[in-house]
Backbone and ligand atoms as CSV (ligand in chain L), in Angstrom:
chain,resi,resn,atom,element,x,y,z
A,1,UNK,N,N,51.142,67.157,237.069
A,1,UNK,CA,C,50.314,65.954,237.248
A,1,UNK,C,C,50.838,65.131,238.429
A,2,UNK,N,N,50.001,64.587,239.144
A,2,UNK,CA,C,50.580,64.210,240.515
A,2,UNK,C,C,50.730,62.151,240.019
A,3,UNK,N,N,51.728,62.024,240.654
A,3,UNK,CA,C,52.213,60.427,240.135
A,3,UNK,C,C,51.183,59.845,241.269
A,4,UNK,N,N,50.888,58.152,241.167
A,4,UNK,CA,C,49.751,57.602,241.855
A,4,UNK,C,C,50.692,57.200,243.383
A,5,UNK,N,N,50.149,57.076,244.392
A,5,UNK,CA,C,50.977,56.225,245.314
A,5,UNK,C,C,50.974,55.359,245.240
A,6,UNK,N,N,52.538,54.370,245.477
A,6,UNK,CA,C,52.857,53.563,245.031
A,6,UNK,C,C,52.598,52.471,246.458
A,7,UNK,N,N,52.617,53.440,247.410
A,7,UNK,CA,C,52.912,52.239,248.453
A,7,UNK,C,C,51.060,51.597,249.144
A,8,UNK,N,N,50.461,50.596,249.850
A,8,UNK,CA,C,49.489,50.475,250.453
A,8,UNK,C,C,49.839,51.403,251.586
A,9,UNK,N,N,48.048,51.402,251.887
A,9,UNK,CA,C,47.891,52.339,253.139
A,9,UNK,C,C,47.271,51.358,254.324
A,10,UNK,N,N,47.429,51.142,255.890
A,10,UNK,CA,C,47.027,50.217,256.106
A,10,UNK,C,C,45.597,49.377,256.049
A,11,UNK,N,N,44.447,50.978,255.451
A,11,UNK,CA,C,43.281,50.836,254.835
A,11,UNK,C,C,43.255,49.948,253.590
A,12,UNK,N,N,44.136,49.906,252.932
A,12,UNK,CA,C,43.851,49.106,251.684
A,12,UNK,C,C,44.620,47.493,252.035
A,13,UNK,N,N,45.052,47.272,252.553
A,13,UNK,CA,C,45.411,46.402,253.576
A,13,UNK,C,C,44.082,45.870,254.054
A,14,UNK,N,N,43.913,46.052,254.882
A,14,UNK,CA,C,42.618,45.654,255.536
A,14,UNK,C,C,41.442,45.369,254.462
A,15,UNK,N,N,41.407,46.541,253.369
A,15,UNK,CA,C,40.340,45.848,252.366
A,15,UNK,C,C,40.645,44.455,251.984
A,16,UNK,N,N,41.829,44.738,251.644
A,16,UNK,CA,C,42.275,43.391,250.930
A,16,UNK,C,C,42.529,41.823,251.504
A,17,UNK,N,N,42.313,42.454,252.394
A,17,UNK,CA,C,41.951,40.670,253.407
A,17,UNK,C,C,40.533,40.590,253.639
A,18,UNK,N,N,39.727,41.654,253.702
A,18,UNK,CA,C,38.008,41.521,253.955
A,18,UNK,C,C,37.651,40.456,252.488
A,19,UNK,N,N,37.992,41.442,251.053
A,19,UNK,CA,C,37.533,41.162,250.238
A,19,UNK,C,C,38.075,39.943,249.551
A,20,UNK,N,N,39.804,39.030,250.212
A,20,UNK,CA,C,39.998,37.776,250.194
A,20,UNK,C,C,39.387,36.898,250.690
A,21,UNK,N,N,38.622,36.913,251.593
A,21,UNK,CA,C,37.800,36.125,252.396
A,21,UNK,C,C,36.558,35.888,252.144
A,22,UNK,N,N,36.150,37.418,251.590
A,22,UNK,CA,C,34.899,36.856,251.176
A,22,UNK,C,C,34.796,36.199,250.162
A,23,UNK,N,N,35.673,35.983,249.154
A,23,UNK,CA,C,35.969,35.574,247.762
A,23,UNK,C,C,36.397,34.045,248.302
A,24,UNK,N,N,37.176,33.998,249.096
A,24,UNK,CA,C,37.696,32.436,249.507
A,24,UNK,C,C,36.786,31.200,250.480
A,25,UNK,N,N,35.954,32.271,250.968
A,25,UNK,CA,C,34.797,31.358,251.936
A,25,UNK,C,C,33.994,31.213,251.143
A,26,UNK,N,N,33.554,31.600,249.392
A,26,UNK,CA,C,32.341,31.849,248.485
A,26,UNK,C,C,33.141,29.929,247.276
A,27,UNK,N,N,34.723,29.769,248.073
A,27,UNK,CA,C,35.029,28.996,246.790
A,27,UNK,C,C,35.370,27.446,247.269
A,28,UNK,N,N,34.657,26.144,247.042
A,28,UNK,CA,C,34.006,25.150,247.280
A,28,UNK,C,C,35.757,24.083,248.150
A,29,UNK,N,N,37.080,24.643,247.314
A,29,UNK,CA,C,38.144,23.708,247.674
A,29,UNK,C,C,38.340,24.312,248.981
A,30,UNK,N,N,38.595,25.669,249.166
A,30,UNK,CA,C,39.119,26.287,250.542
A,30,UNK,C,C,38.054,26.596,251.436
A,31,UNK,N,N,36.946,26.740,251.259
A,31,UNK,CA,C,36.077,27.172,252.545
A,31,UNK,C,C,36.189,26.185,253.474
A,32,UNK,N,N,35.993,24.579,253.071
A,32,UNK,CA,C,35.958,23.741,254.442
A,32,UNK,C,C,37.419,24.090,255.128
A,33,UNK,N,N,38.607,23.931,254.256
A,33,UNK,CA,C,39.938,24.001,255.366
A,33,UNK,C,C,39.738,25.291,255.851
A,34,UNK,N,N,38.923,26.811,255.751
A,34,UNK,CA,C,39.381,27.799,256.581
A,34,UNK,C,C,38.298,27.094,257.838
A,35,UNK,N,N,36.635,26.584,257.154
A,35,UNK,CA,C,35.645,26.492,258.388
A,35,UNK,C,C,36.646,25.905,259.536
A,36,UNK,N,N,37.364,24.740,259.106
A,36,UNK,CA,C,37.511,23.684,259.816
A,36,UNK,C,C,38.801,24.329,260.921
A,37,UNK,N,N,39.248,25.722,260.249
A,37,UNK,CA,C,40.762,25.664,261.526
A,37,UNK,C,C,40.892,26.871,262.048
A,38,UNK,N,N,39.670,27.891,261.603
A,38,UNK,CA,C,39.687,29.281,262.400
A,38,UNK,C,C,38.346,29.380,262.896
A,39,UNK,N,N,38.717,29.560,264.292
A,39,UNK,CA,C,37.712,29.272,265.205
A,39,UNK,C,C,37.729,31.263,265.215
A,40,UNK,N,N,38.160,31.857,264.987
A,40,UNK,CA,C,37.798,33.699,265.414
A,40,UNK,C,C,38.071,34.518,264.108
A,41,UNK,N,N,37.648,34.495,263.512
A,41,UNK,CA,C,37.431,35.555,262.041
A,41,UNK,C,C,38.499,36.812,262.381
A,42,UNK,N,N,37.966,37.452,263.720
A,42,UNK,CA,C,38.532,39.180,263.607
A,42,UNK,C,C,39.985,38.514,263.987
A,43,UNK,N,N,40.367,37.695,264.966
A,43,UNK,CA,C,41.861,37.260,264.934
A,43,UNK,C,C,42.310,36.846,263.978
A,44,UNK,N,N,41.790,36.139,263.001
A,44,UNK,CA,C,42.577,35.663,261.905
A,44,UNK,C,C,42.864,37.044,261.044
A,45,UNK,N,N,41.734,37.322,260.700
A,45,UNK,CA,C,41.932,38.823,259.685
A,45,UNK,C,C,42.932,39.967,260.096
A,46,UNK,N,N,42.710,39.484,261.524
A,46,UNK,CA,C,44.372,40.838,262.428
A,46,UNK,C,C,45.660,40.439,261.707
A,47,UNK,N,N,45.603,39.096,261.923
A,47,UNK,CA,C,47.118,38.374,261.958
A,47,UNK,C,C,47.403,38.139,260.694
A,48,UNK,N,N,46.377,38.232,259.643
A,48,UNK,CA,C,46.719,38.135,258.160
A,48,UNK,C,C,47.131,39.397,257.847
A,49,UNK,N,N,46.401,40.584,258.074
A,49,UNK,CA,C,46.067,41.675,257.995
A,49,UNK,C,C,47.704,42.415,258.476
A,50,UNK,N,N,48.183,42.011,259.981
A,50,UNK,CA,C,49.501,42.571,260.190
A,50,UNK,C,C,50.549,41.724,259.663
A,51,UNK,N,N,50.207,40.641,258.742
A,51,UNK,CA,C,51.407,39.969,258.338
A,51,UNK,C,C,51.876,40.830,256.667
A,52,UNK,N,N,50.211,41.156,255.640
A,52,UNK,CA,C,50.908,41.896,254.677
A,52,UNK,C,C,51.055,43.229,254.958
A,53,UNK,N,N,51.434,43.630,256.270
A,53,UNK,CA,C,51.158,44.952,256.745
A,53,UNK,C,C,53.086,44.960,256.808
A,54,UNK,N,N,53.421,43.781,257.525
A,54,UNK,CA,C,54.836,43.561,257.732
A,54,UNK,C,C,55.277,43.178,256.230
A,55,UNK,N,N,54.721,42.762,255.202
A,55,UNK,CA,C,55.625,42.738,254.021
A,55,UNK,C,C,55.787,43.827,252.928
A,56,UNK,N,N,54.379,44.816,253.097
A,56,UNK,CA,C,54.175,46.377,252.400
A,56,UNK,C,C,54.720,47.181,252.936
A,57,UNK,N,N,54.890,46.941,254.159
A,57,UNK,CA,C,55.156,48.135,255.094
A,57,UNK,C,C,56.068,48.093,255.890
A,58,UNK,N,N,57.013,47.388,256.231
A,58,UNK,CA,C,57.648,46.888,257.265
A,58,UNK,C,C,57.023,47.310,258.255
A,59,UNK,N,N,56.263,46.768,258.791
A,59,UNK,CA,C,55.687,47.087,260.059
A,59,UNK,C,C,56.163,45.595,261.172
A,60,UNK,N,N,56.082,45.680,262.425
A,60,UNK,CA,C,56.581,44.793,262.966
A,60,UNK,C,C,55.798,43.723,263.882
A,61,UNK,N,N,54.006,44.135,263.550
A,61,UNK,CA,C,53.433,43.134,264.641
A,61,UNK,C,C,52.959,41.722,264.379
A,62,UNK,N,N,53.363,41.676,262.764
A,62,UNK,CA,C,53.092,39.961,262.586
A,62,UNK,C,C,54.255,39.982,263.168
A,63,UNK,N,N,54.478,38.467,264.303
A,63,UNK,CA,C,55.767,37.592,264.211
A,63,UNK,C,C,55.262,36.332,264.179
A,64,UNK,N,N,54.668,36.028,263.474
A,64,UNK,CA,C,54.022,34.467,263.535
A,64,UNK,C,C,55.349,33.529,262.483
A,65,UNK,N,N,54.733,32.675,262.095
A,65,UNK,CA,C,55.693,31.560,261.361
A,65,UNK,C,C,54.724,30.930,260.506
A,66,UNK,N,N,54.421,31.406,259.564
A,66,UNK,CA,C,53.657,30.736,258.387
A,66,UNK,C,C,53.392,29.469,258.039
A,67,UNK,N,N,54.989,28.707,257.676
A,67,UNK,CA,C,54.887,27.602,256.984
A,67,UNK,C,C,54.416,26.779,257.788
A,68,UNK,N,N,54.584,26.526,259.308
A,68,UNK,CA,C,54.617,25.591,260.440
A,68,UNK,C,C,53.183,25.713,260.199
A,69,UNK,N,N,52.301,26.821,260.536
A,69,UNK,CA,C,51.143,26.671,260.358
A,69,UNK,C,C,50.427,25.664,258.957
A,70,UNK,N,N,50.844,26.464,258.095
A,70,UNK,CA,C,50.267,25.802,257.037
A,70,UNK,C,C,50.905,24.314,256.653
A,71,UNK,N,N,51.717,24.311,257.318
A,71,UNK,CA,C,52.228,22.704,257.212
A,71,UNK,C,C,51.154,21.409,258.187
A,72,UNK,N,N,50.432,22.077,258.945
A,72,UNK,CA,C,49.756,21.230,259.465
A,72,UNK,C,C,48.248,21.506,258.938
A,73,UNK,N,N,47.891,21.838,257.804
A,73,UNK,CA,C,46.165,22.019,257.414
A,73,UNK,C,C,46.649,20.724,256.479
A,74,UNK,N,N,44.876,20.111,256.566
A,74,UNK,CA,C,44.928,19.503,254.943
A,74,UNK,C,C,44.963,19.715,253.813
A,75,UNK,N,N,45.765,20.334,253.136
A,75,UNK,CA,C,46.241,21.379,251.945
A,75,UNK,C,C,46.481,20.392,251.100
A,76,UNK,N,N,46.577,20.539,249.695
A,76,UNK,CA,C,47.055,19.730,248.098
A,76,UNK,C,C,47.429,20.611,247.432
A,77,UNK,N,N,48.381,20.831,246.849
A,77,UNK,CA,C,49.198,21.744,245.968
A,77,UNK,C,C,48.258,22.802,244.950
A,78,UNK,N,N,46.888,21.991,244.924
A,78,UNK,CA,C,45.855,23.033,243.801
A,78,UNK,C,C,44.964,23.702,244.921
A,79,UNK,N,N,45.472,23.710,246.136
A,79,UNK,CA,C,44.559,24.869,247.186
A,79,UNK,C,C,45.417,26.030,247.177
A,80,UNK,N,N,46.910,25.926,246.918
A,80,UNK,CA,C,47.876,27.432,246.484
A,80,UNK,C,C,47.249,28.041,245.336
A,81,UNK,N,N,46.874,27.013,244.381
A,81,UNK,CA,C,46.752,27.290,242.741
A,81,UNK,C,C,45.262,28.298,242.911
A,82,UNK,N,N,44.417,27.339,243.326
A,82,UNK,CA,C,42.981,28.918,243.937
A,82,UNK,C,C,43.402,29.522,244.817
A,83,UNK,N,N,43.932,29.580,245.662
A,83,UNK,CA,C,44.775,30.715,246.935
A,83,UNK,C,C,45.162,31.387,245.525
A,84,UNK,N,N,46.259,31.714,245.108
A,84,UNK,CA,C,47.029,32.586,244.305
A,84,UNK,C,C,45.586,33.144,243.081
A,85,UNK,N,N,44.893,32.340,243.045
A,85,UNK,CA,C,43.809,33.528,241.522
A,85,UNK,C,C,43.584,33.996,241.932
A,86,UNK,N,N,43.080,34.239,243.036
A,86,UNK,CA,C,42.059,35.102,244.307
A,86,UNK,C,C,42.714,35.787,244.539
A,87,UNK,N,N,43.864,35.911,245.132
A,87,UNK,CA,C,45.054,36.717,245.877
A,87,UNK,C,C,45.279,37.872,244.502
A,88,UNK,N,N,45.736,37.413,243.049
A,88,UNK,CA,C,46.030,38.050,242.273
A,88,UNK,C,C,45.065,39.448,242.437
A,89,UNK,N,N,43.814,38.699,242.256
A,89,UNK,CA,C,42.994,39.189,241.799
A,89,UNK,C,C,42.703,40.413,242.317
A,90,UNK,N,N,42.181,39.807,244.264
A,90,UNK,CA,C,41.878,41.171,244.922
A,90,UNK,C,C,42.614,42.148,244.923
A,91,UNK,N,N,43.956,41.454,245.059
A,91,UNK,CA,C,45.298,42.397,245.584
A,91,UNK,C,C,45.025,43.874,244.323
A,92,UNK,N,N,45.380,43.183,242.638
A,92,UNK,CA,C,45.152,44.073,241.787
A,92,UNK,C,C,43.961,45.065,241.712
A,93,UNK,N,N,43.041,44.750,242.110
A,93,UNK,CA,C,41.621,45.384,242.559
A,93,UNK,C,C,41.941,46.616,243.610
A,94,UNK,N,N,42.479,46.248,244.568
A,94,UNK,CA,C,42.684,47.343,245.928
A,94,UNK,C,C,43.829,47.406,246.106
A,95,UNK,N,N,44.737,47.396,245.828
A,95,UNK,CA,C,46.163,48.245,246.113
A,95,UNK,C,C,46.951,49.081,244.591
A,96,UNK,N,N,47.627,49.274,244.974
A,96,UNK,CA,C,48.357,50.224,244.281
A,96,UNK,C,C,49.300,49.637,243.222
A,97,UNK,N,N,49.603,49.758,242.002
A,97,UNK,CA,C,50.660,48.755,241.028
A,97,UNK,C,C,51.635,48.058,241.663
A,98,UNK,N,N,52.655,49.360,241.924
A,98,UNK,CA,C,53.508,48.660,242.573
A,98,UNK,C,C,53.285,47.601,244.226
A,99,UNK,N,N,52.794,47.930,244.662
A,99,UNK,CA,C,52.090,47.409,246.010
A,99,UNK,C,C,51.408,45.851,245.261
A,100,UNK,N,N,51.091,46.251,244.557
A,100,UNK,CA,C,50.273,44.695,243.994
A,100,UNK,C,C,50.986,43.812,243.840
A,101,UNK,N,N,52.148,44.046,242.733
A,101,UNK,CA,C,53.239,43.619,242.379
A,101,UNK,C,C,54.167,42.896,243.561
A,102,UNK,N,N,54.061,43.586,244.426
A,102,UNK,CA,C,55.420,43.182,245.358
A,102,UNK,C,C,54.129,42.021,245.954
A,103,UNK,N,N,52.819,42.481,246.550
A,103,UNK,CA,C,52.377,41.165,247.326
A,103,UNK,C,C,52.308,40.074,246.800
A,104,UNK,N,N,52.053,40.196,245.364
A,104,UNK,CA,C,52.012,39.036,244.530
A,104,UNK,C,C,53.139,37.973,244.614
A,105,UNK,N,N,53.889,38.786,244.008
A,105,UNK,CA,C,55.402,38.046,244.228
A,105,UNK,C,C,55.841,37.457,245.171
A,106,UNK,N,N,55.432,37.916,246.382
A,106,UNK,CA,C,55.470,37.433,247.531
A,106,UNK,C,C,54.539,36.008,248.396
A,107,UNK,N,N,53.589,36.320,247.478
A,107,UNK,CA,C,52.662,35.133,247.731
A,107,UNK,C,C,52.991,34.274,247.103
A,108,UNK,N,N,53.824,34.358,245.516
A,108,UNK,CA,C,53.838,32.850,244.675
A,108,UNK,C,C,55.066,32.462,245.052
A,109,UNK,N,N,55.955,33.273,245.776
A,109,UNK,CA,C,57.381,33.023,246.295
A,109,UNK,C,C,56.747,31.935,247.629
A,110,UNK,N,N,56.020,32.367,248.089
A,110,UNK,CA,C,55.522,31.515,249.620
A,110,UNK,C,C,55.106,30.385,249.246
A,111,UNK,N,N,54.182,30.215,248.616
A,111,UNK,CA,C,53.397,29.013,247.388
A,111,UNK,C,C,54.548,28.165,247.609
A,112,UNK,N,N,55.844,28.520,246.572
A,112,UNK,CA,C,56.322,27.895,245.822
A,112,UNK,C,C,57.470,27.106,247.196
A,113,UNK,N,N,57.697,27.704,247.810
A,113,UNK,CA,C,58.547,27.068,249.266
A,113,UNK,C,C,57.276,26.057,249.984
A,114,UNK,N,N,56.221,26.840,250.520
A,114,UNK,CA,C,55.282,25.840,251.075
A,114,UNK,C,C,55.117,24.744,250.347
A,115,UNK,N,N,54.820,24.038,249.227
A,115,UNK,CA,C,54.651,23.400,248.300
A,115,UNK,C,C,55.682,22.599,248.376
A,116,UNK,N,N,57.057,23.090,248.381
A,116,UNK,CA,C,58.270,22.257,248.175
A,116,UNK,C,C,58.700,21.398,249.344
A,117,UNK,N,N,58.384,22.120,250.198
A,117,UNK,CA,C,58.123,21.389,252.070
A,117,UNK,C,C,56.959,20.842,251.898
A,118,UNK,N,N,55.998,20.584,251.756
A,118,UNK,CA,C,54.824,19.851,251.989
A,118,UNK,C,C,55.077,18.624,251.216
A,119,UNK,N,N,55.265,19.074,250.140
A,119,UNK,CA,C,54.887,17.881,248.873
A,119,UNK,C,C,56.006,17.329,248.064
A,120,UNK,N,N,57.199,17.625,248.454
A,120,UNK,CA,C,57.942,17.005,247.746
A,120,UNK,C,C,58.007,15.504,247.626
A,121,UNK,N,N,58.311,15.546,249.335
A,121,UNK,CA,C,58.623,13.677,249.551
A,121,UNK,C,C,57.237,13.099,250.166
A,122,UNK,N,N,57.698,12.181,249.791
A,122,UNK,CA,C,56.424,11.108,250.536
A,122,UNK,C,C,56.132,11.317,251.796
A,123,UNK,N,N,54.856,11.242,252.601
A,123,UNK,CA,C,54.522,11.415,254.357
A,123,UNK,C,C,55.426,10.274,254.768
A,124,UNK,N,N,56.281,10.844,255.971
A,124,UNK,CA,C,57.256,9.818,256.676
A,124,UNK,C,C,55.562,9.434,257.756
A,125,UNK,N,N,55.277,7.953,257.491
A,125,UNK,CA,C,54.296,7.071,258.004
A,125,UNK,C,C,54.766,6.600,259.411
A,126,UNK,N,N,55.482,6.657,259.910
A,126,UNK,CA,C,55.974,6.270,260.852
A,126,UNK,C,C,57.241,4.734,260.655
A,127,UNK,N,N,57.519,4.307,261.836
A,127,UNK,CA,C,58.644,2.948,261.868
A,127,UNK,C,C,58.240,1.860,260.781
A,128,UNK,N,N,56.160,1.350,261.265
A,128,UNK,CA,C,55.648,0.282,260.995
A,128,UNK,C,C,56.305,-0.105,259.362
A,129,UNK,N,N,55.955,1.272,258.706
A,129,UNK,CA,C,56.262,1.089,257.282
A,129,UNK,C,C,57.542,0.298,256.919
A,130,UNK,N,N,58.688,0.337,257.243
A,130,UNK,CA,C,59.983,0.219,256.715
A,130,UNK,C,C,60.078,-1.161,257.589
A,131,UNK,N,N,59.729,-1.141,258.720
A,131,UNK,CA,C,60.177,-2.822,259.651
A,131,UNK,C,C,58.910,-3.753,258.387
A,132,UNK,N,N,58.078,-3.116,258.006
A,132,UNK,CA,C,57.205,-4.504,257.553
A,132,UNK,C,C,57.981,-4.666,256.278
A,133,UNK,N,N,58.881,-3.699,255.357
A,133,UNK,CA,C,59.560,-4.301,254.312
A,133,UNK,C,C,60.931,-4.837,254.352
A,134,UNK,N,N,61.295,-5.214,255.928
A,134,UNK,CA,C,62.273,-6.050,256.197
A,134,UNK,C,C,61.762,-7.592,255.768
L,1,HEM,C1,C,51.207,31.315,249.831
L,1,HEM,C2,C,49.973,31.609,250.071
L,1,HEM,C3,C,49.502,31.860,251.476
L,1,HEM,C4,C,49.844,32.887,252.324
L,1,HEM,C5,C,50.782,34.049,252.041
L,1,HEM,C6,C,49.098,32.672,253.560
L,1,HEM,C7,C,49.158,33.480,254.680
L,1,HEM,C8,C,48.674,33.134,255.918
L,1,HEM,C9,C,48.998,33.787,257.169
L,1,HEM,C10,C,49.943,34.973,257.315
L,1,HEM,C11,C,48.336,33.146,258.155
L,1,HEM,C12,C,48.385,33.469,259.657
L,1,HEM,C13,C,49.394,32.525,260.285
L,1,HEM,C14,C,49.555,32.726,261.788
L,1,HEM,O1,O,48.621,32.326,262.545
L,1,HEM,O2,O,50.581,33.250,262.222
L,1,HEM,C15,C,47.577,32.078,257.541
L,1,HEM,C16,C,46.778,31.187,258.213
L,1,HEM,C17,C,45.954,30.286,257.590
L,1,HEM,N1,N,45.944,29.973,256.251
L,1,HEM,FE1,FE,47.143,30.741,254.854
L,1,HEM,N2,N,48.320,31.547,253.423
L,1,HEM,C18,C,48.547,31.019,252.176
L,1,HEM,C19,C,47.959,29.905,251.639
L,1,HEM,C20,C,46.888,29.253,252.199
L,1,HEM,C21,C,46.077,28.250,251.542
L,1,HEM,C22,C,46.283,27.716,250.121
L,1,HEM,C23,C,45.138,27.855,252.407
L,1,HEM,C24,C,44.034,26.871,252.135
L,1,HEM,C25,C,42.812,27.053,252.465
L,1,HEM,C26,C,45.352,28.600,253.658
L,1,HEM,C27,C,44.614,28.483,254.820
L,1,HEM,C28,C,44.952,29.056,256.027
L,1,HEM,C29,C,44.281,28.766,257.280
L,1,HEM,C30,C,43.114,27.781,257.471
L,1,HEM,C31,C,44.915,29.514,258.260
L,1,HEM,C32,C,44.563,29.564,259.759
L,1,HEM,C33,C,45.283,28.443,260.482
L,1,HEM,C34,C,44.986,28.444,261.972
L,1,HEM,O3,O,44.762,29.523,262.553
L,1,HEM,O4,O,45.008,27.355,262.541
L,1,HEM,N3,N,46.428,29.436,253.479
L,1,HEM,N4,N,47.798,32.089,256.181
């Protein structure tokens, strides 16, 4: 009996960002922040596309920097919370157990750092704030 493959192929890869998108542009909290900050669909889907390509696969053509990015969208801690159902979801749908497993983990590991940088402390408002409570 032949065991299943465990690893993604860069085909199931690629599904799995088509069929995140279409699921995430269909859902009312995240469609305006993607309308509003990706101006080229096939570039974004590359650069998503070679980033879980670099975490399934070690492959080497994402070198982007995630958090910096996502540190500047208008994000609230419950746009990870629908990011991650969706993510679960497709990922389990089109990849492989183990392959699922590891992206998953990897996404609520990202969540959970992005989140902790974004939202921990209060927005530093600038000087005005602190000279007016002199
Ligand atoms: C932990 C979960 C997430 C992961 C793993 C992830 C992954 C990524 C990656 C790899 C990129 C490409 C960055 C680059 O240009 O180098 C990206 C961009 C982007 N992500 Fe996320 N993302 C996550 C959560 C979210 C959430 C919750 C939103 C909310 C809608 C979001 C919206 C966006 C947008 C709008 C961009 C494009 C930004 C731009 O090109 O200006 N992401 N994401």
């Amino acid at each position: 009996m032949n065991t299943p493959p465990t690893s993604a192929t860069e085909e199931q890869i690629a599904e799995l960002v088509r069929r995140f998108y279409e699921r995430a542009l269909q859902n009312d909290s995240l469609r305006p922040v993607f309308e509003a900050a990706v101006a080229d669909w096939d570039t974004h889907h590359r650069l998503v596309q070679d980033f879980w390509s670099r975490t399934l696969l070690d492959t080497s053509r994402y070198r982007g920097h995630p958090y910096s990015i996502h540190a500047q969208l208008p994000l609230r801690p419950e746009h990870f919370d629908i990011w991650l159902g969706l993510f679960r979801e497709t990922a389990r749908e089109v990849l492989p157990a183990d392959a699922a497993d590891k992206a998953i983990s990897r996404a609520e590991h990202m969540a959970e750092s992005f989140k902790a940088g974004m939202f921990s402390f209060p927005r530093y408002e600038g000087p005005k704030l602190w000279k007016s409570a002199l």
